[in-house]
N, C-alpha and C positions, 0 to 999 in steps of 0.2 A: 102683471104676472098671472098666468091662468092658472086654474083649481089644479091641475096638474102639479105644476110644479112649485104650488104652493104646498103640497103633499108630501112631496118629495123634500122640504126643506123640514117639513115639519117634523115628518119621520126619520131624517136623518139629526136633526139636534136632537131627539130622543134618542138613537141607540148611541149618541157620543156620550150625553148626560147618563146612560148606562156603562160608559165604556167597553160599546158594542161595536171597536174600532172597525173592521171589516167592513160592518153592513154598514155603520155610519161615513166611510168611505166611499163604497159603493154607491151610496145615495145623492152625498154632497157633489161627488163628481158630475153625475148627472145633471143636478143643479145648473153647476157652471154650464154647463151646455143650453142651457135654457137665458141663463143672467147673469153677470157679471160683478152684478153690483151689492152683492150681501157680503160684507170685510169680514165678518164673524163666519161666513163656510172656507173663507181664505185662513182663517184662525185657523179654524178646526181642523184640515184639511195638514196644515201646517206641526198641528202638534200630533196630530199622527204620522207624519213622518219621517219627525224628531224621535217619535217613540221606537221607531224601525230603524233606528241610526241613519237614514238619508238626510244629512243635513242640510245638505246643498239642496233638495228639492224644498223640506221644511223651510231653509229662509226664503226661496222664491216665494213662498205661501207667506210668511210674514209682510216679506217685503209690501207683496202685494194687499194684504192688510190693511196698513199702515198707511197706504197711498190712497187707497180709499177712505178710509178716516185717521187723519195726523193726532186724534185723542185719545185714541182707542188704545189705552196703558195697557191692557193685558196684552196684545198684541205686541205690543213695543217690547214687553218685560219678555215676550218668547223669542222676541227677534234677537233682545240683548243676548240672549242665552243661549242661542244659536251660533251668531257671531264670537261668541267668547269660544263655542267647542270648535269652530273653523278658524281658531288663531285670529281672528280682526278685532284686538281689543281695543284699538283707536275708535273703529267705529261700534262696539259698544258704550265706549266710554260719552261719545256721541249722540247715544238714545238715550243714555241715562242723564245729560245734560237737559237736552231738552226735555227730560218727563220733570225734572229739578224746576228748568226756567217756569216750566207752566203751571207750576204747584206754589210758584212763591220760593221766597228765598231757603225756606226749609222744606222737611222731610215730616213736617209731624203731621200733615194730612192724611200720608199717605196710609194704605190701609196693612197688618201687621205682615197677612202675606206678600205684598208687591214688595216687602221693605226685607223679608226673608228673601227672597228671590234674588235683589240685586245685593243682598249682602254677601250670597255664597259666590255671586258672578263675581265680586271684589276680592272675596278670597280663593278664587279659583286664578283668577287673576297676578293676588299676589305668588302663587305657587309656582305660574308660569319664570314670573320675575326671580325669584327663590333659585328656580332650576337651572337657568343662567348666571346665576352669583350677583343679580343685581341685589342687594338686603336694602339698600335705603327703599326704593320703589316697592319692593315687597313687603316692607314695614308699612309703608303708608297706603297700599292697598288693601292692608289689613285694619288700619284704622280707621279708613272708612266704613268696615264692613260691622268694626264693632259700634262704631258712630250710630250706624241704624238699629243694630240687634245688640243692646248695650247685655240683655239679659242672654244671649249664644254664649256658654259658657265654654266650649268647643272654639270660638273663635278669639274670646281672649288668651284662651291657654296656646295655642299657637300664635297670638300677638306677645304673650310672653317669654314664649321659647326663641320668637325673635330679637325681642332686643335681649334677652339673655346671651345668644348667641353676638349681638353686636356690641355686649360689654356695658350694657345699661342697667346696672343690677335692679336700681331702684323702680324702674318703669317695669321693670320683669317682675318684681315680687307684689307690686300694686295689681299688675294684672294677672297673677295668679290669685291672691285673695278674692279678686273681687269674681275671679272664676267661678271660685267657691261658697261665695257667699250668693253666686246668681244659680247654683246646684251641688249643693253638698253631698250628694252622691255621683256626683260627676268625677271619679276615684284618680283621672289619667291628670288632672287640674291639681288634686290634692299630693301626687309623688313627684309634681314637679315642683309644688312648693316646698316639698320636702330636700326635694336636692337642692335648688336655691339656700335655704335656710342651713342645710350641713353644708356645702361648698362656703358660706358666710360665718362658720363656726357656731351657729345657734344649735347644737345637737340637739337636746333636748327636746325644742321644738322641729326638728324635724322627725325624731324618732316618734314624738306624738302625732303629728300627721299621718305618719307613717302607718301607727297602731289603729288610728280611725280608719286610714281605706280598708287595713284587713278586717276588721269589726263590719264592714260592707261588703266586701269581696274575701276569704279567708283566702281564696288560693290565689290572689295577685303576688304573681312570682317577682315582681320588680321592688313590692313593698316589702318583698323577704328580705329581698337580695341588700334591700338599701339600708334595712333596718338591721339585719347581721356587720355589715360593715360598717355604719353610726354606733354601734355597741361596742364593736373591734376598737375604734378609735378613741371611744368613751375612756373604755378601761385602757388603752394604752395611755390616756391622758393621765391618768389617776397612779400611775404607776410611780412612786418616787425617783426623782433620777439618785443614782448610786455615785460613789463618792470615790 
């Protein structure tokens, strides 16, 4: 590679590492014209494209990536993520096996962002399946996602409202707690252990759940709403029946 476009490489992974997408565009292309063979300007190249919603040219850039080094995880975790917004979740699920095979039978190598990354592809995933009325596929794309990100309190409470919704109270109310116990101001985790808990006749505690997200949020209009009717039904409980 001459002084030239060893320049041009040089200067273009500085304005990416700036998030100077343009010139570092402008640069890397150039590159290509010169060599083929650098899979990290095919990255770059890739994730500025993804950034401009061309997907379709973004995963040629991955693809090509990839092809040039089959290790190269950040790569693969962009292609995944590519794949999943162009509908191919088969062949997502495909990258994400093999990033799995090469890492050993688990996940706990991996590093916390790579494991953010395919976690949301999992629940983006499950959403798809959601949107079609599949729930069991959508349930279990969703436990995988908390599988990686045990402490995403955001994605247990949506694995909760799932199986709430599929009639598994007990799996619903485990994963709301443990929502809140992974962010106790995570306020939308604590009104749905609230509903759970009055829909189960526990008022009490659900009116106190209730009274803590307002202590965090005073104008959560959903904590009014819930805690006015948990009170409504309170006292209509307390009322003696008449004779």
């Amino acid at each position: 590679m001459d002084d030239h476009t060893k320049q041009l490489l040089l200067l273009g992974r500085e304005h990416f590492e700036k998030r100077e997408l343009e010139k570092a565009e402008y640069l890397l292309k150039q590159v290509l014209e010169k060599t083929e063979r650098f899979a990290d300007v095919y990255d770059m190249l890739g994730v500025i494209a993804h950034g401009k919603g061309d997907f379709t040219t973004a995963e040629a850039y991955f693809e090509r990536a990839v092809g040039l080094n089959p290790n190269y995880t950040e790569a693969q975790l962009n292609l995944m993520v590519t794949y999943n917004d162009l509908g191919k979740y088969d062949a997502a699920r495909r990258i994400y096996s093999e990033i799995r095979s090469r890492g050993g039978a688990g996940t706990s190598q991996m590093d916390p962002f790579a494991k953010g990354k395919i976690a949301n592809m999992h629940a983006e995933t499950s959403q798809a399946y959601q949107d079609i009325g599949m729930t069991p596929e959508a349930i279990g794309e969703l436990e995988k996602a908390v599988a990686l990100c045990p402490a995403f309190a955001d994605l247990r409470t949506r694995l909760g409202v799932l199986y709430r919704d599929a009639g598994d109270v007990g799996r619903a109310l485990e994963q709301f707690e443990e929502a809140k116990n992974a962010n106790p101001k995570y306020v939308h985790a604590r009104v749905m252990l609230g509903v759970l808990l009055l829909t189960s006749g526990a008022i009490d505690r659900a009116i106190g759940e209730w009274q803590e997200v307002l202590e965090l949020d005073p104008e959560n209009k959903s904590a009014q709403m819930y805690t006015r009717i948990a009170k409504a039904q309170k006292d209509k409980a307390s009322i003696p029946p008449q004779a």
